[in-house]
SEGU-118846 format. One record per residue (C-alpha): residue number from 0; x negated, y, z; chain; residue in one letter. Coordinates in steps of 0.5 Angstrom, whole numbers, plus 500, padded with zeros to 3 digits. Layout:
% residues N
+-----+-----+-----+-----+------+------+
| pos |  px |  py |  pz | unit | code |
+-----+-----+-----+-----+------+------+
| NUM |   X |   Y |   Z |    A |    A |
...
+-----+-----+-----+-----+------+------+
% end
This chain:
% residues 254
+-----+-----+-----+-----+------+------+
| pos |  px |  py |  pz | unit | code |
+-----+-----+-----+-----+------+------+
|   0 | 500 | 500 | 500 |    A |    X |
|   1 | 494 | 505 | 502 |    A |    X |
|   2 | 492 | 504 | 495 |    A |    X |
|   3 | 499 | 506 | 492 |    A |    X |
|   4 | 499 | 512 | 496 |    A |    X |
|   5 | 493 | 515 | 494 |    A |    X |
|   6 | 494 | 512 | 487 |    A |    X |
|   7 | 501 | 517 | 487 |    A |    X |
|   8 | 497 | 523 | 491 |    A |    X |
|   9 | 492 | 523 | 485 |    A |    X |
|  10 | 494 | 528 | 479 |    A |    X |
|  11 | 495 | 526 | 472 |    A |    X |
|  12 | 488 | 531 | 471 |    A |    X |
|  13 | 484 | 527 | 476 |    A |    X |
|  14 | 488 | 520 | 473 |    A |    X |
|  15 | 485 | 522 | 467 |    A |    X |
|  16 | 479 | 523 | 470 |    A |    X |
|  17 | 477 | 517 | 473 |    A |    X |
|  18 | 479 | 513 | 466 |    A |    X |
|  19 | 474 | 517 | 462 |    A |    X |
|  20 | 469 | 516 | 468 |    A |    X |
|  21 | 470 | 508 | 467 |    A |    X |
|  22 | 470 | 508 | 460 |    A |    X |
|  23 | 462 | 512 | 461 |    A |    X |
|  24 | 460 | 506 | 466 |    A |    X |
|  25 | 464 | 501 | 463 |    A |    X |
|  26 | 460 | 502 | 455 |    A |    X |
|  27 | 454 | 503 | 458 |    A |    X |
|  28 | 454 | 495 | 462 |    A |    X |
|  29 | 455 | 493 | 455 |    A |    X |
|  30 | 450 | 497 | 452 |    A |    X |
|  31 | 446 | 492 | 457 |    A |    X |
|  32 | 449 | 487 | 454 |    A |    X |
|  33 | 448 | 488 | 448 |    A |    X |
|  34 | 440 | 489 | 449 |    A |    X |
|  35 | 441 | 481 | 451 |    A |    X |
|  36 | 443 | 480 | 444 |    A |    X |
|  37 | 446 | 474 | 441 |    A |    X |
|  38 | 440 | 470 | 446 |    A |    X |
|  39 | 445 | 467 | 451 |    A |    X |
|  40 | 450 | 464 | 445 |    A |    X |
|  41 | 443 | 462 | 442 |    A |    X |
|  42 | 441 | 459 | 449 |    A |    X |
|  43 | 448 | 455 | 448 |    A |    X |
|  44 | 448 | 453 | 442 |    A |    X |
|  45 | 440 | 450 | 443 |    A |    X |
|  46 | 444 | 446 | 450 |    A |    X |
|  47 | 449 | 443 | 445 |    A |    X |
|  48 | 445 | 441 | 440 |    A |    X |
|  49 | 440 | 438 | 445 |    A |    X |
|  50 | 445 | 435 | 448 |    A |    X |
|  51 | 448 | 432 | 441 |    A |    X |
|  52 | 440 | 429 | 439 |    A |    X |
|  53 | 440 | 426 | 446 |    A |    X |
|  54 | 446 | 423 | 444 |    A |    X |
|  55 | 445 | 421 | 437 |    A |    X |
|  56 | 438 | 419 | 439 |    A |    X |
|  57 | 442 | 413 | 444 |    A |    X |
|  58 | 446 | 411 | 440 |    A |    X |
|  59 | 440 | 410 | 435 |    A |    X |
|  60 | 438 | 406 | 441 |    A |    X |
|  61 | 442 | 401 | 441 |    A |    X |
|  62 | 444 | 401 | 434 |    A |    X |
|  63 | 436 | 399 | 434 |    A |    X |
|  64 | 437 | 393 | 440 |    A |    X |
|  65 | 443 | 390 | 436 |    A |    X |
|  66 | 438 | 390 | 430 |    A |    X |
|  67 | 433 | 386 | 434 |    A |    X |
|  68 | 438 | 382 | 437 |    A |    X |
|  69 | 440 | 380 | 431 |    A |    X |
|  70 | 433 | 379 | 428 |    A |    X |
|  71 | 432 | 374 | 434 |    A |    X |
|  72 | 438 | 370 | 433 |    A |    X |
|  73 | 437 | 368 | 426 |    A |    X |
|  74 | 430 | 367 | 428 |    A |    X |
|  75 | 433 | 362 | 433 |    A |    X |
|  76 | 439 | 360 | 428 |    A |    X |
|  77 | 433 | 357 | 423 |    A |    X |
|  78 | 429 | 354 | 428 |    A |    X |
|  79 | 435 | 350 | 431 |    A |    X |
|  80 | 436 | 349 | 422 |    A |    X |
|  81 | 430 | 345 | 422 |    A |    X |
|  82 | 431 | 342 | 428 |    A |    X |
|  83 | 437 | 339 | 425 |    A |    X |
|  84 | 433 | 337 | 418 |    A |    X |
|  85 | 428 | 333 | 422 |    A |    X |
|  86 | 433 | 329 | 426 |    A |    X |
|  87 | 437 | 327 | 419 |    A |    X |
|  88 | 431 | 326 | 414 |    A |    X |
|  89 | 429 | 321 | 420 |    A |    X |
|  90 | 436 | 318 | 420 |    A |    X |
|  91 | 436 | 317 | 412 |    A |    X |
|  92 | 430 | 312 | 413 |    A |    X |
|  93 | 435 | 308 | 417 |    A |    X |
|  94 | 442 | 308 | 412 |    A |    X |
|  95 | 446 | 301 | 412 |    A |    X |
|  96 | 448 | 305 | 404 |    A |    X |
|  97 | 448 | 310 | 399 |    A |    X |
|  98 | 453 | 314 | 401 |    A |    X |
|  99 | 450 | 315 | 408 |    A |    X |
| 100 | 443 | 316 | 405 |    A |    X |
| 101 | 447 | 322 | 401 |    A |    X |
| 102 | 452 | 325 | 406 |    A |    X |
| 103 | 445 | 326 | 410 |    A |    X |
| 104 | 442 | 329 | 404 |    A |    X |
| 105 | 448 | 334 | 404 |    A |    X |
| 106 | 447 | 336 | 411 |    A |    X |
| 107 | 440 | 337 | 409 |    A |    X |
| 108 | 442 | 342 | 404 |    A |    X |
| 109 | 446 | 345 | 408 |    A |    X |
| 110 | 441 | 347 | 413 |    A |    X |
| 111 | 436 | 349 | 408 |    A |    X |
| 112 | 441 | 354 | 405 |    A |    X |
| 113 | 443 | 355 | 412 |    A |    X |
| 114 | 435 | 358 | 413 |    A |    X |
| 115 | 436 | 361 | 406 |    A |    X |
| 116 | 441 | 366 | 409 |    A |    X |
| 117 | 438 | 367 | 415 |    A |    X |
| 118 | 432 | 369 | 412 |    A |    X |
| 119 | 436 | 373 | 408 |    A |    X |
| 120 | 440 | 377 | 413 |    A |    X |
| 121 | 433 | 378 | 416 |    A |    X |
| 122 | 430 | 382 | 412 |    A |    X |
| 123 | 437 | 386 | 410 |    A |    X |
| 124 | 436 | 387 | 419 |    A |    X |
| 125 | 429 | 388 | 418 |    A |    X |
| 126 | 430 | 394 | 412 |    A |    X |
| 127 | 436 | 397 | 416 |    A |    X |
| 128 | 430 | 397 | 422 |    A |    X |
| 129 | 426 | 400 | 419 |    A |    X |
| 130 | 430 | 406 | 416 |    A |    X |
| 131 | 433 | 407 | 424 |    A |    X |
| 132 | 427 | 407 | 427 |    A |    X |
| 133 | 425 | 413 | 421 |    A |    X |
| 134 | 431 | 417 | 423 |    A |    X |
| 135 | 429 | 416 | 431 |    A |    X |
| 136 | 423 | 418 | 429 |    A |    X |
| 137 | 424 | 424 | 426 |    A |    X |
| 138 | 430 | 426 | 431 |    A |    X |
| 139 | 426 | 425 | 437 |    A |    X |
| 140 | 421 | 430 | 433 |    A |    X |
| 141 | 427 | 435 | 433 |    A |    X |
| 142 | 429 | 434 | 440 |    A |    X |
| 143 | 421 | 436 | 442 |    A |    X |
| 144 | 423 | 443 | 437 |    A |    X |
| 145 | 429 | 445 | 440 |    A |    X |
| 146 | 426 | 443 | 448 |    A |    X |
| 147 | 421 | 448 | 446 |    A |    X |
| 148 | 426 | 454 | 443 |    A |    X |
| 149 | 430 | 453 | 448 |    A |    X |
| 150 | 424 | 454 | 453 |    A |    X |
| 151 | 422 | 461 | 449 |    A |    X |
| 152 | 430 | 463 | 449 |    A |    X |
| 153 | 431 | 461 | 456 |    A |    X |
| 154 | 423 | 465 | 458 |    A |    X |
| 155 | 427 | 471 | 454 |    A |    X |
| 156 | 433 | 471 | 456 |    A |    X |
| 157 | 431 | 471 | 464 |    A |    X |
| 158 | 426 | 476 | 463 |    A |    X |
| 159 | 432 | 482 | 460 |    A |    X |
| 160 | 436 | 479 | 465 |    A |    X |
| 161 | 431 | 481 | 470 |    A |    X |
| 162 | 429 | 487 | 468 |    A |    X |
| 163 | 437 | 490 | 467 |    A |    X |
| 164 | 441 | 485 | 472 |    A |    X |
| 165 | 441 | 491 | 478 |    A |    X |
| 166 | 442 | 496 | 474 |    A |    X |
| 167 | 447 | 492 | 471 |    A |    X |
| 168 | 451 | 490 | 478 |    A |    X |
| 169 | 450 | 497 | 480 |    A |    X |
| 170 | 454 | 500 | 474 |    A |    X |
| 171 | 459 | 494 | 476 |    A |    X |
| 172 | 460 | 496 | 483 |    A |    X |
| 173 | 461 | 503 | 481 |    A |    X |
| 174 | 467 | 500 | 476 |    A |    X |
| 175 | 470 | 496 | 482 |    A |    X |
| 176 | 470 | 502 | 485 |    A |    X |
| 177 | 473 | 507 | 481 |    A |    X |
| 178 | 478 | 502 | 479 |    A |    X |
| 179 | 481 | 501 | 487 |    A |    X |
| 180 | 481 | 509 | 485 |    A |    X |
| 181 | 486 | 508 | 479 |    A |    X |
| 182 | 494 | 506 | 478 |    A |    X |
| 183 | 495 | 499 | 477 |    A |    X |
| 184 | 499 | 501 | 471 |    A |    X |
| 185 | 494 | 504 | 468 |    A |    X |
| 186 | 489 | 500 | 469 |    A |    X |
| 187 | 493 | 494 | 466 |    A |    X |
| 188 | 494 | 498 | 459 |    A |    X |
| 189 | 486 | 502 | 460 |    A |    X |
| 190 | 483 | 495 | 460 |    A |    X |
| 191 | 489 | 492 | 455 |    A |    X |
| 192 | 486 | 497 | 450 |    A |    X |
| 193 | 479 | 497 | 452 |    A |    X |
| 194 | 480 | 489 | 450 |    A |    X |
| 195 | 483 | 491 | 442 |    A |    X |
| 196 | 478 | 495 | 440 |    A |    X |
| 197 | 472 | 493 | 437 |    A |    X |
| 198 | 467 | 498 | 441 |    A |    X |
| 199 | 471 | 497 | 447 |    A |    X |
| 200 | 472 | 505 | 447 |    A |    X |
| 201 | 479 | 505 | 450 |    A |    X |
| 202 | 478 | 513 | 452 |    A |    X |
| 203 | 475 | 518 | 448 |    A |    X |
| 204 | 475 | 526 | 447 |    A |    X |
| 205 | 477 | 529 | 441 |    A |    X |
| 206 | 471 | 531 | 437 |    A |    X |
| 207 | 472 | 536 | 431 |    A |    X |
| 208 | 480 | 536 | 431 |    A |    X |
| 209 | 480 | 528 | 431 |    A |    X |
| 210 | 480 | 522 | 435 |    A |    X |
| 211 | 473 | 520 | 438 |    A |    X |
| 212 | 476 | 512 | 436 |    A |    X |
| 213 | 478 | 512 | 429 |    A |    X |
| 214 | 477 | 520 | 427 |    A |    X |
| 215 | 483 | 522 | 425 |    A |    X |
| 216 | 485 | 528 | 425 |    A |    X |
| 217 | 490 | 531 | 431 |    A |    X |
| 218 | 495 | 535 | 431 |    A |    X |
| 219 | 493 | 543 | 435 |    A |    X |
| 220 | 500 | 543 | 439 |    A |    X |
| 221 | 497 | 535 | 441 |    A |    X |
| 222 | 490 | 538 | 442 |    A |    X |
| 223 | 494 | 543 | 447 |    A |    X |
| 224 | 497 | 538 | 451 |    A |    X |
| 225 | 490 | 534 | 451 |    A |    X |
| 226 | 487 | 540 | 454 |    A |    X |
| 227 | 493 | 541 | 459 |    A |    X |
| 228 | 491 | 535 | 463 |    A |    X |
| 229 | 499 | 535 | 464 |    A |    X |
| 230 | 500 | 528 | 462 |    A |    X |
| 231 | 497 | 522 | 458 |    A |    X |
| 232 | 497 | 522 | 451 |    A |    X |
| 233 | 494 | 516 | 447 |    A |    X |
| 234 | 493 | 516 | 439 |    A |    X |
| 235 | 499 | 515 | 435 |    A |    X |
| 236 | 493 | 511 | 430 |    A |    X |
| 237 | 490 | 507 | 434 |    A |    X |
| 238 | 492 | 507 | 442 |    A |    X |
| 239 | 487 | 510 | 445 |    A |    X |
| 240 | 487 | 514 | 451 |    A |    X |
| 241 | 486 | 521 | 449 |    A |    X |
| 242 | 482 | 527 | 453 |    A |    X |
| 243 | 478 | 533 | 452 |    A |    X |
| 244 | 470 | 534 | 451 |    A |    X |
| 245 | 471 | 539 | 457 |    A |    X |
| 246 | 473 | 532 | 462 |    A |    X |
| 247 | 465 | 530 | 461 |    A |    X |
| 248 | 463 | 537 | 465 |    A |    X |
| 249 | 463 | 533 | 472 |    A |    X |
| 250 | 458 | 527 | 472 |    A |    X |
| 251 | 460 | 520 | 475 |    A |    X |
| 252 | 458 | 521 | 483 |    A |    X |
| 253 | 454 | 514 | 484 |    A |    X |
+-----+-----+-----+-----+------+------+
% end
């Protein structure tokens, strides 16, 4: 309530004022903002496509591992071939007939066939190996590139964070507390117009017979009532809020 009342004992010059005060304080946060650039959205997106290597590097892995189990397996599929074609080569000096002599020729053919696909598939396995091992490689290259840009961006970006950080927290401080200082409604729409503009200028002077925000001209009666500090008046262009240069000639108090 106490906020409200001192709110409401406020007169429109002085609500004019304190919104003009925290367009200055607020552009200049985002001039130290902008001195940061684009590093911390660069940081960002070196943390993603890290994480994304990481994560292809894994799955290369074990894509790798399946591989060298299969390999392993069809190895073990042509020893256990010639196993089978030992046991019936001797069964075959054993037959009663023909016929037992040509099934076991049959079950021969087929393990040897067996090993022909199973060598086959090796090396089919083994290429495949190859090209995965090539892709980790150069993936795990990548990796190592984008840890050490990361590094650099990182090193950068705290270093302008440290250099502009206090003065960036004083200057948020001083908002807080010009806002605590500003009628709620006003401060819905200063802040509404501040998030749609493009510069972030949600009040600004008329220069030269025109808006400081999208410079177009002002009619004199309009620039009369600006002057007067009886009312709020924004831009029938653009919705800025509008005041007069002389608002400027009293400086912010720290």
């Amino acid at each position: 309530m106490a906020k409200k009342n001192q709110n409401a004992e406020m007169s429109v010059e002085e609500k004019l004022k304190a919104l003009y005060d925290l367009q200055k304080v607020a552009t200049e946060v985002d001039k130290i903002r902008t001195l940061r650039g684009e590093l911390p959205l660069e940081v960002q997106d070196l943390e993603d496509e890290i994480e994304g290597l990481e994560t292809r590097i894994s799955n290369y892995d074990n894509e790798v591992k399946a591989l060298n189990d299969s390999i392993s397996g069809k190895k073990n599929e042509i020893k256990e071939s010639g196993v089978l074609i030992k046991k019936y080569e001797a069964q075959q000096n054993n037959v009663r007939n023909n016929r037992e002599f040509d099934s076991l020729s049959k079950e021969i053919e087929f393990q040897k066939l067996e090993i022909e696909l199973s060598e086959k598939r090796i090396k089919e396995f083994a290429a495949e190996l190859k090209n995965k091992e090539a892709v980790i490689g150069s993936s795990k290259e990548l990796f190592e590139d984008r840890k050490a840009d990361l590094a650099a961006k990182k090193k950068e970006l705290t270093d302008i964070v440290g250099e502009t950080q206090v003065d960036e927290e004083k200057k948020i401080e001083k908002i807080a507390l010009i806002e605590s200082n500003i009628d709620e409604r006003l401060l819905t729409a200063f802040k509404r117009i501040r998030s749609n503009a493009i510069n972030g200028l949600a009040v600004v002077t008329v220069e030269r017979d025109a808006c400081g925000g999208c410079f177009n001209k002002i009619p004199p009666q309009r620039q009369l009532d600006i002057k007067s500090h009886k009312k709020v008046i924004v831009c029938e262009y653009c919705g800025r809020i509008l005041v007069d240069a002389e608002i400027d000639q009293e400086p912010v108090k720290e």
